[in-house]
C-alpha positions as CSV (number, residue, x, y, z in Angstrom):
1,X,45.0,89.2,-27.5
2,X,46.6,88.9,-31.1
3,X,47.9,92.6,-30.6
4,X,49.3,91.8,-27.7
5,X,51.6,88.7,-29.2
6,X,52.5,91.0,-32.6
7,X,53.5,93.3,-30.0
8,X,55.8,91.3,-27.9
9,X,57.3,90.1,-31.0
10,X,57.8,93.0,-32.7
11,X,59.3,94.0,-29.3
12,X,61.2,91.1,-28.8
13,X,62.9,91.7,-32.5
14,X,63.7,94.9,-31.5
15,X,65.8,93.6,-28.7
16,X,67.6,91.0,-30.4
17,X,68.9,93.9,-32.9
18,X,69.5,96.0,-30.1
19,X,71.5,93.6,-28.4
20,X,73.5,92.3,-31.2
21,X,74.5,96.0,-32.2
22,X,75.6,95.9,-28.6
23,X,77.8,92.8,-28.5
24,X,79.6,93.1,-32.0
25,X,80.0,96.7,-30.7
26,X,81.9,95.7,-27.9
27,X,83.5,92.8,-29.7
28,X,85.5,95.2,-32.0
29,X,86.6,97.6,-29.2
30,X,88.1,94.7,-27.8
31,X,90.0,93.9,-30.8
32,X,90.9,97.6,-31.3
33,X,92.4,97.6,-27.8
34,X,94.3,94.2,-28.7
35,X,95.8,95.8,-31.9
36,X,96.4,99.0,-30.4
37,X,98.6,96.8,-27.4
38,X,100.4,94.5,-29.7
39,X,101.5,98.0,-32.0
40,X,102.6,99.8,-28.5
41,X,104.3,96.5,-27.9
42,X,106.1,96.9,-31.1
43,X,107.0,100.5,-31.2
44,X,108.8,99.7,-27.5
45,X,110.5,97.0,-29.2
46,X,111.9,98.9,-31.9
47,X,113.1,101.5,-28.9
48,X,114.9,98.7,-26.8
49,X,116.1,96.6,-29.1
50,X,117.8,99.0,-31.4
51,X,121.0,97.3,-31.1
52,X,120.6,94.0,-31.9
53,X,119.9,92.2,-35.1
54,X,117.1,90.0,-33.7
55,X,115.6,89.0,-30.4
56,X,112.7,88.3,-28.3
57,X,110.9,91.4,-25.2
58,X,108.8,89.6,-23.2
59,X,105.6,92.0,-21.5
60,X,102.9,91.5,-19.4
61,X,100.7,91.2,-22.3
62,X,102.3,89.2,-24.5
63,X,106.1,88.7,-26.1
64,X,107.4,90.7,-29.0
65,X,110.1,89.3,-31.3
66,X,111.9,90.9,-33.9
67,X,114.3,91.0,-36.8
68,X,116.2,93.9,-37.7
69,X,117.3,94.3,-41.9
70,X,118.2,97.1,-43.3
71,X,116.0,99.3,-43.7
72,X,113.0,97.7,-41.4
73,X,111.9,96.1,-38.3
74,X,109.9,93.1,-38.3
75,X,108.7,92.8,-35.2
76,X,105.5,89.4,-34.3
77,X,103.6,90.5,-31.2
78,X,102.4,86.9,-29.9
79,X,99.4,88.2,-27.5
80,X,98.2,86.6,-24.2
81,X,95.4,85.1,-25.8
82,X,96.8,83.9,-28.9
83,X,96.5,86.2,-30.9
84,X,99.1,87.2,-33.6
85,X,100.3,91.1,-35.1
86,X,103.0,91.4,-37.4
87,X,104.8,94.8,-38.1
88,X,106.9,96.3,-40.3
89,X,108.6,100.0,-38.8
90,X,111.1,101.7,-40.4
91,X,114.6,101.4,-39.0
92,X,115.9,103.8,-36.5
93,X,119.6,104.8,-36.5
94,X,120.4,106.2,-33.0
C-alpha cells in the first residue's frame, strides 16, 4: 500500500514538471510569434511610409507608428493585445 502512494506521487511530480515544461514552452512561442509580428509590422512600415516624416499604419494585428530622423526609423508597434515593440531601422533612401 505505501508503495503504491510513493508511487503515485513520485508520478504525480513527474507530471507537474512535465506539464509546466509544456505550458512555459508554449508561452514563449507565443511571444516569439508576437515579436516576430510587431517586427514584420515595422519593417512594412518603414517600406510604406518612406515619405513621410511621421505617421500612424494601421494592420489587422495591431497599429504601427513611426518617426522618421535622419538617419533612423522609430517605429511603436501597439499589438492587439496590448502589447508594446519599439524599433529602431536604419533609414532607407529610395
Amino acid at each position: 500500500m505505501l508503495y503504491a502512494v510513493v508511487m503515485t506521487v513520485i508520478f504525480g511530480m513527474i507530471l507537474s514538471f512535465y506539464l509546466s515544461a509544456v505550458v512555459n514552452n508554449q508561452k514563449n512561442l507565443r511571444h516569439q510569434k508576437e515579436f516576430l509580428s510587431a517586427q514584420l509590422m515595422a519593417r512594412m512600415t518603414r517600406d510604406r511610409g518612406a515619405a513621410q516624416t511621421s505617421g500612424q499604419v494601421r494592420f489587422n494585428m495591431g497599429i504601427a507608428e513611426h518617426e522618421q530622423t535622419e538617419t533612423i526609423l522609430k517605429v511603436t508597434v501597439r499589438l492587439e493585445n496590448e502589447r508594446t515593440y519599439y524599433f529602431e531601422l536604419p533609414n532607407v533612401v529610395k
